[in-house]
Structures are given as structure tokens and as C-alpha cells.
C-alpha positions as CSV (number, residue, x, y, z in Angstrom):
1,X,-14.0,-31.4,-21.3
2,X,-11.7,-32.7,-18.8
3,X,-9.0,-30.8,-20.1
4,X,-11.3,-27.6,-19.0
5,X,-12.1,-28.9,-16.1
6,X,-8.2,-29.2,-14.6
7,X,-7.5,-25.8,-16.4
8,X,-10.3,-24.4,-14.5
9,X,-9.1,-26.4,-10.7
10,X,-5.4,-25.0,-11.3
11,X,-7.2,-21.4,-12.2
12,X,-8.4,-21.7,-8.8
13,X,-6.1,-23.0,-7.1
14,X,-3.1,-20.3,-8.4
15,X,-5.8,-17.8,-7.6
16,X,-6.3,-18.9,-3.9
17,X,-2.8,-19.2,-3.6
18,X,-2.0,-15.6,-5.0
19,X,-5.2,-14.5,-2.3
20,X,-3.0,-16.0,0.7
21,X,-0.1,-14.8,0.4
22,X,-1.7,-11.2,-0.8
23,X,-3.8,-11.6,2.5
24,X,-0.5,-12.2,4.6
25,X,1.6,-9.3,3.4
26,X,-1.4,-7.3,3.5
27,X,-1.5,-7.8,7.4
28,X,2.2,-7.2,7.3
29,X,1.9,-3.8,6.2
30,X,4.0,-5.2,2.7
31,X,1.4,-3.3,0.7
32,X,3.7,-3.3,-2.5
33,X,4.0,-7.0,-2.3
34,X,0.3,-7.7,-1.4
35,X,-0.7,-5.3,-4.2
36,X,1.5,-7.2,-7.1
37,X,-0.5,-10.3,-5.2
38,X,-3.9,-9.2,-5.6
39,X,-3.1,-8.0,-9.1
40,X,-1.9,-11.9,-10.1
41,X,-5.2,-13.2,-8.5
42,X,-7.3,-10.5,-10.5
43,X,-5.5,-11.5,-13.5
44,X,-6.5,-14.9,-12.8
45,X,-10.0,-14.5,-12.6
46,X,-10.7,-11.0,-13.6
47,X,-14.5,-11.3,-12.4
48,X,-13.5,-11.9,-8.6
49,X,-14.2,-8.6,-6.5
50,X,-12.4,-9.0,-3.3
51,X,-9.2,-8.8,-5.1
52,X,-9.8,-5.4,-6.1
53,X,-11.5,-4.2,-3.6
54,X,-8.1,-5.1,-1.6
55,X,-6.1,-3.2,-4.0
56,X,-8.6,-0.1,-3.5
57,X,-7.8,-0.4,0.5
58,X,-4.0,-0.6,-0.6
59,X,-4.1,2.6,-2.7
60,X,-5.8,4.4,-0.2
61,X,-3.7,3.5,2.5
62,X,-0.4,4.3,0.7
63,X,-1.9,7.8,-0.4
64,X,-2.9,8.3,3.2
65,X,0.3,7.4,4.3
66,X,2.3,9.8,1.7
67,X,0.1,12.6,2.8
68,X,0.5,12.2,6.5
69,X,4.6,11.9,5.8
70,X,4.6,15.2,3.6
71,X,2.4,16.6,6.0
72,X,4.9,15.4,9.0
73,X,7.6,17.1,6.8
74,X,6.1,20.8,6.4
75,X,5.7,20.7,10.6
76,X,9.1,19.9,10.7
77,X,10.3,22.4,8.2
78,X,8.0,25.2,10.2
79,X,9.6,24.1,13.3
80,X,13.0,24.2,12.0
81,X,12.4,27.8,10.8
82,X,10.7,28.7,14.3
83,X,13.9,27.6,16.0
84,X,16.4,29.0,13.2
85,X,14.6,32.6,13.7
86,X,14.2,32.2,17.4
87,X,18.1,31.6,17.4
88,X,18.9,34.8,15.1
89,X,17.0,36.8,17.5
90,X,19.2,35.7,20.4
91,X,22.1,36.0,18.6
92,X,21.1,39.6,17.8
93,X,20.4,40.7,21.4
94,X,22.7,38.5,22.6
């Protein structure tokens, strides 16, 4: 009984550990770090919800930010072509 007892305290304790330093790289923008972190304290105790309801936020917020970056590629791409044909048509009346 005892024996369950401490296994359960450490149980805790790893998984409030793994929490905290999810929580800080979270706020750090270290979302690959604070994912692996929240995955360790799921795997701890696979019933807690906050856990994954942080690695949710951190999936969404990586797919948001892959989006916005191709997104900020294609403008840059049209832009590049806008100024590439603006220059052939100086070149040409030029």
C-alpha cells in the first residue's frame, strides 16, 4: 500500500514538473519543446485534460503559423514577378 502510495506522489510530482517547464516554453514560443513536455505529462497521467488541450493550442498555432509563412511566400513571389515584368517592359521601351 505504501509502495502505491509513493509511486503515485512521484506520478505526480514528474507530471507537475513536465506541466512547468511545458507551461514555460509554451510562453516562450518553444512550441516543439513545450509539445514533447505536455506529451511526457499526458503520458504520465493519461486522464489529465489540460495537457492535451495545450497540445491542441500548440498544433493549431504551428499550422497557423505555416500557413501565414506560405501565404507570406506566394505575396512575395507575385511581387517579385510584378517587378520582374515591370522591369522587361522598361527594358523593352527603354
Amino acid at each position: 500500500m505504501q509502495d502505491r502510495k509513493r509511486v503515485r506522489k512521484q506520478g505526480k510530482s514528474h507530471n507537475q514538473s513536465a506541466i512547468a517547464i511545458a507551461d514555460k516554453e509554451f510562453v516562450d514560443k518553444n512550441f516543439e519543446q513545450a509539445k514533447k513536455e505536455y506529451q511526457r505529462a499526458s503520458d504520465i497521467k493519461p486522464a489529465e485534460v489540460y495537457p492535451k488541450g495545450k497540445i491542441a493550442a500548440i498544433d493549431k498555432i504551428v499550422a497557423d503559423q505555416q500557413q501565414a509563412a506560405l501565404l507570406s511566400a506566394a505575396v512575395r513571389q507575385k511581387e517579385m514577378e510584378k517587378q520582374q515584368a515591370e522591369l522587361a517592359r522598361i527594358k523593352k521601351t527603354g
